[in-house]
C-alpha positions in Angstrom: 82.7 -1.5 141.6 83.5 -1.1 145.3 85.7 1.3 147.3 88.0 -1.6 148.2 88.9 -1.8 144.5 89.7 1.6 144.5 91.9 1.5 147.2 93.8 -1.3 146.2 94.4 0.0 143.0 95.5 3.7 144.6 98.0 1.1 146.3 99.4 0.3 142.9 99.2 3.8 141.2 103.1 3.8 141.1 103.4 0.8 138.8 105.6 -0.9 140.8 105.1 -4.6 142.2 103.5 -4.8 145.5 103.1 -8.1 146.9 99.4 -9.6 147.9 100.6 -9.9 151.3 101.7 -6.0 151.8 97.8 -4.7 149.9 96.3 -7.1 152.2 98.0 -5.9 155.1 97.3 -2.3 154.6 93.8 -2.3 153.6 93.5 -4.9 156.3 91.8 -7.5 154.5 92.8 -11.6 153.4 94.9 -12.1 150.3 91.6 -13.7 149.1 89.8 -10.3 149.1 92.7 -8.7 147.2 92.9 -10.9 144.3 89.0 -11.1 144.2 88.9 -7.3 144.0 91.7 -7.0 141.7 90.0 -9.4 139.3 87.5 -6.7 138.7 89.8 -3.7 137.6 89.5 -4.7 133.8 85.9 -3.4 134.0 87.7 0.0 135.0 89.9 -0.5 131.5 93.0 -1.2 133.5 95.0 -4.0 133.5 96.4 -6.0 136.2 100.0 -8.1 136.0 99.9 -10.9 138.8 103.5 -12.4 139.2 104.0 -15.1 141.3 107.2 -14.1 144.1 106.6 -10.5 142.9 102.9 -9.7 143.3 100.8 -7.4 141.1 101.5 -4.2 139.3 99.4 -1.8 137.0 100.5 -2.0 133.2 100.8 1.4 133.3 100.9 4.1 136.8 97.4 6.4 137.0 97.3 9.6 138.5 94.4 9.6 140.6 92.9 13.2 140.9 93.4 15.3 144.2 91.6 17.4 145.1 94.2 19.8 146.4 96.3 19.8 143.8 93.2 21.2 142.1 92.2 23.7 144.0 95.2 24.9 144.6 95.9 25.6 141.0 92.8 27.3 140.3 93.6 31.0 141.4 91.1 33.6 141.4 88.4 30.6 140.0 88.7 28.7 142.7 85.6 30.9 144.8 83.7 30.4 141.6 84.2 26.4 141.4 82.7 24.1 144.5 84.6 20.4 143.9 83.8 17.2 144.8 85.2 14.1 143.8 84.2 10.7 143.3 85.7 7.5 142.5 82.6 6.1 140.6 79.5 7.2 139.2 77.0 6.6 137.3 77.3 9.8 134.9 78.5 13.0 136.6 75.8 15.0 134.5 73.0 12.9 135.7 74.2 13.5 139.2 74.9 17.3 138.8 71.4 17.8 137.2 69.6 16.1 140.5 72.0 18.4 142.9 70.9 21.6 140.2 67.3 20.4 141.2 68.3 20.4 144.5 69.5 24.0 144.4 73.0 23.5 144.2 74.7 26.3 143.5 76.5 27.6 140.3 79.9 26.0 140.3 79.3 22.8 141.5 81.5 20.7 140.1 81.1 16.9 139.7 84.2 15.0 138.8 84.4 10.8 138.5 87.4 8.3 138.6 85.1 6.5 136.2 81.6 6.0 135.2 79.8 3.3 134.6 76.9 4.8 132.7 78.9 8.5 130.6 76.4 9.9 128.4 77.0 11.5 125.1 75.0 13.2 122.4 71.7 11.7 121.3 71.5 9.2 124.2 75.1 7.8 123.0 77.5 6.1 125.9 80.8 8.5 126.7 83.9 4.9 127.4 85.8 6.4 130.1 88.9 4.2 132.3 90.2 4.8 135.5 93.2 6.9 134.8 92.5 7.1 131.7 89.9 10.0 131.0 88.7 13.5 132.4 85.1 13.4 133.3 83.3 16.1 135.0 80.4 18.0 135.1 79.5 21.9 136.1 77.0 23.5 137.0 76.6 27.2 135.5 73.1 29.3 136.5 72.4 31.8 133.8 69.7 34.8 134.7 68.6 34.5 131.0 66.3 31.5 129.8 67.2 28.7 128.1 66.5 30.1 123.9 69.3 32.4 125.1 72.0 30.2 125.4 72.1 29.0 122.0 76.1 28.2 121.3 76.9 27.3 124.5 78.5 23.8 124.0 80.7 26.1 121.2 82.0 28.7 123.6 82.6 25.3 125.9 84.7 23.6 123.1 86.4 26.8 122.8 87.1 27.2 126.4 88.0 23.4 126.4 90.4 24.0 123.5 92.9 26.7 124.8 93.1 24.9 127.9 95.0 22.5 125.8 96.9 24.5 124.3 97.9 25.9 127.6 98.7 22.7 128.3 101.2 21.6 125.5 98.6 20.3 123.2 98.8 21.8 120.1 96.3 21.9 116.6 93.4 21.0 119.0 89.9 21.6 116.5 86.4 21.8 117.1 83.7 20.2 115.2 80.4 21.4 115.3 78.1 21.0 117.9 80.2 19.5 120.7 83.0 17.4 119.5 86.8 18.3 120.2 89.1 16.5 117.8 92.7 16.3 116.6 93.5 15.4 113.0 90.2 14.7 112.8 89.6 12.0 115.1 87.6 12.9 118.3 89.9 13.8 121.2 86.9 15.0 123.8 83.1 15.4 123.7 80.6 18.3 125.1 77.6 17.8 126.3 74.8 20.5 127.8 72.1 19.9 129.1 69.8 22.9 130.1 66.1 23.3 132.3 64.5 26.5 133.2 62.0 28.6 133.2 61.1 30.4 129.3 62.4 33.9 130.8 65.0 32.5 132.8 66.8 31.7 134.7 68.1 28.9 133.7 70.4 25.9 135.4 73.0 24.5 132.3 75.5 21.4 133.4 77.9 21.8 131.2 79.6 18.0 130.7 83.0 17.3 129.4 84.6 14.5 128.6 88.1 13.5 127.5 90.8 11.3 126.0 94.0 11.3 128.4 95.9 8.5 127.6 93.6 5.5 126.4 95.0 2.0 127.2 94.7 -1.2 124.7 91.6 -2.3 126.7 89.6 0.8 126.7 90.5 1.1 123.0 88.9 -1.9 121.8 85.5 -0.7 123.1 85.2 2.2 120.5 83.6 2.4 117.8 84.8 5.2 115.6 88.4 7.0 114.8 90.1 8.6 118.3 92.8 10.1 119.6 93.8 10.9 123.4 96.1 13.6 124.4 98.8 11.2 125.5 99.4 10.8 121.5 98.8 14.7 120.9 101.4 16.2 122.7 105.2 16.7 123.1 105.0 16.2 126.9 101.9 14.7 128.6 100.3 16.8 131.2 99.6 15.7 134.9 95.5 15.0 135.2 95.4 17.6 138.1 96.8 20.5 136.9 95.1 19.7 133.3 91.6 19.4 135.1 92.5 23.0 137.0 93.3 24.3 133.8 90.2 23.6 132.0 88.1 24.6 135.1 89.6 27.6 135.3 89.2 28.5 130.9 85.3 27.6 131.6 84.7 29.5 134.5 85.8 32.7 132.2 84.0 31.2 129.2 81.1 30.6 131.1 81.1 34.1 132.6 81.4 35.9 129.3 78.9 34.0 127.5 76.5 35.4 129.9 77.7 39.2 129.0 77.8 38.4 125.5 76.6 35.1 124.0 78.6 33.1 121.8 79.5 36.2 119.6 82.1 36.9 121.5 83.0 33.0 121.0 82.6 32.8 117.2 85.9 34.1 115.8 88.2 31.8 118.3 85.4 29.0 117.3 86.0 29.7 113.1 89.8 29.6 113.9 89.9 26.2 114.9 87.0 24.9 112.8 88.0 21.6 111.3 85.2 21.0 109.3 85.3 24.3 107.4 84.8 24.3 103.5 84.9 20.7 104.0 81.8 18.6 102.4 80.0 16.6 104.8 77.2 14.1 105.2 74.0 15.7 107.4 71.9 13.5 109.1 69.0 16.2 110.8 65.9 14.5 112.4 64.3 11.8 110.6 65.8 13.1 107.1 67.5 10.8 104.5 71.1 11.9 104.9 72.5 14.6 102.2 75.8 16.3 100.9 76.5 19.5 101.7 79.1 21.7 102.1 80.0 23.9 105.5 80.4 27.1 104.9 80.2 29.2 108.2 79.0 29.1 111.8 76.4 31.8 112.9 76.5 34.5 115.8 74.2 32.7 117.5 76.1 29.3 116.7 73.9 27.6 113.9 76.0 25.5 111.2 75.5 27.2 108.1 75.8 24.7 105.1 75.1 24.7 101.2 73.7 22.2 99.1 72.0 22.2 95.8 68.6 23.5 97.4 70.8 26.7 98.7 71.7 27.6 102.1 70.5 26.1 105.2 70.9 27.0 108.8 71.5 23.9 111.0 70.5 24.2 114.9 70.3 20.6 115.6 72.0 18.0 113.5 75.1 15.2 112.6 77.5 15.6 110.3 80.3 13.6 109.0 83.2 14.2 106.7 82.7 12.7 102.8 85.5 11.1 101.5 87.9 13.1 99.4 
């Protein structure tokens, strides 16, 4: 997608009509070019109304993210957080984990328009729209090696969580390892990637993404039950100052998990659990999937299940709610 696209579509952000003549003019290109361009914002998961005598307008307005309305929200965080902001990329992990490489330092924060290539879990694609999602990825440098950081992507969630609730968005849960969800359908997604040395220290680009108000388009493209925060909410929060508030959550997350680990995570984590004492189907490695049912989360952030066999710790695993 090109930057022209972008800026014709910043030139509809209001969802007003705007005539082809008056986008051409200001980005200083033919009518021709304008439509073309245009053409191409459904792959962004917005849609487009042409009106012939009126011009074009978005089916809904997008708040495009600023910067300074970021920033300047952030408080004492903002020394801590270094932003930069992109209108497309290809994921905003994979580009944070080459500038960690590079020796970027803790803090660096990544944050897309859109994506063409989000990452999930287990190699899984993250569908993210213009206007439509939080993206973003940060970069957290830990003295301790990586077999220390076990939990992370739960103190995350956490942190993740009560920005929400900060935010007007109430009965936010966490399902274990990474998921965020709301009446059980997935809301937001976690995912942490770590490289390092055995002792430390270690480099940990922490990626979040997340539902903000998902049009018809961008619905049709997944696969599973979802909700956005649009839908969760009594008042729907600006994309700026909901970005600065979860920056701000996991820059104190992040900085007490390395005093403390995710023990000092685990009791806000249990509070919001919304798989506990619920049975569930595991699917761990190359197993056949089994029933079992979850019965705790350990201090160092392990599912801890039961099944016929007994109890079982699980450090790396799927699980989905059985019917009732």
């Amino acid at each position: 997608m090109g930057p022209l696209t972008f800026k014709a579509l910043r030139l509809l952000a209001d969802g007003h009509f705007h005539s082809g003549a008056e986008i051409a003019r200001r980005l200083e290109r033919s009518r021709a070019a304008v439509s073309g361009t245009l053409k191409g914002a459904s792959e962004l998961g917005v849609e487009v109304f042409s009106v012939p005598g009126k011009g074009y307008r978005l089916a809904q307005p997008v708040e495009f993210l600023d910067a300074h309305a970021i920033v300047s929200r952030l408080g004492p965080a903002a020394s801590r957080v270094r932003l930069t902001l992109l209108d497309e990329v290809d994921s905003t992990s994979t580009r944070l984990a080459a500038a960690a490489q590079a020796g970027a330092p803790s803090g660096a924060c990544v944050v897309a328009e859109w994506q063409r290539a989000g990452r999930g879990r287990r190699g899984r694609s993250w569908q993210a729209g213009l206007g439509a999602s939080l993206t973003f990825s940060l970069l957290w440098r830990f003295d301790q090696g990586p077999g220390h950081l076990a939990g992370l992507s739960l103190a995350v969630a956490v942190a993740v969580a009560r920005a929400l609730e900060r935010a007007g968005v109430p009965g936010v849960g966490v399902k274990w390892p990474n998921d965020l969800v709301h009446d059980w359908k997935k809301l937001g997604g976690i995912l942490v990637e770590t490289s390092g040395e055995m002792l430390g220290p270690t480099a940990a680009v922490v990626g979040v993404g997340l539902n903000y108000r998902l049009g018809e388009a961008l619905s049709r493209r997944i696969d599973q039950p979802f909700t956005d925060v649009a839908s969760c909410g009594a008042t729907l929060p600006s994309r700026n100052a909901l970005l600065a508030g979860l920056l701000v959550e996991l820059v104190a997350a992040l900085e007490g998990f390395a005093r403390g680990g995710f023990a000092a995570f685990r009791d806000d984590w249990k509070a919001r659990h919304a798989y506990a004492g619920r049975r569930v189907t595991v699917l761990a490695g190359g197993e056949p999937a089994r029933e079992a049912q979850v019965v705790d989360v350990a201090e160092d952030g392990a599912l801890v299940v039961s099944a016929e066999g007994g109890t079982s710790r699980l450090t790396s695993a799927e699980i989905s709610l059985r019917p009732a």
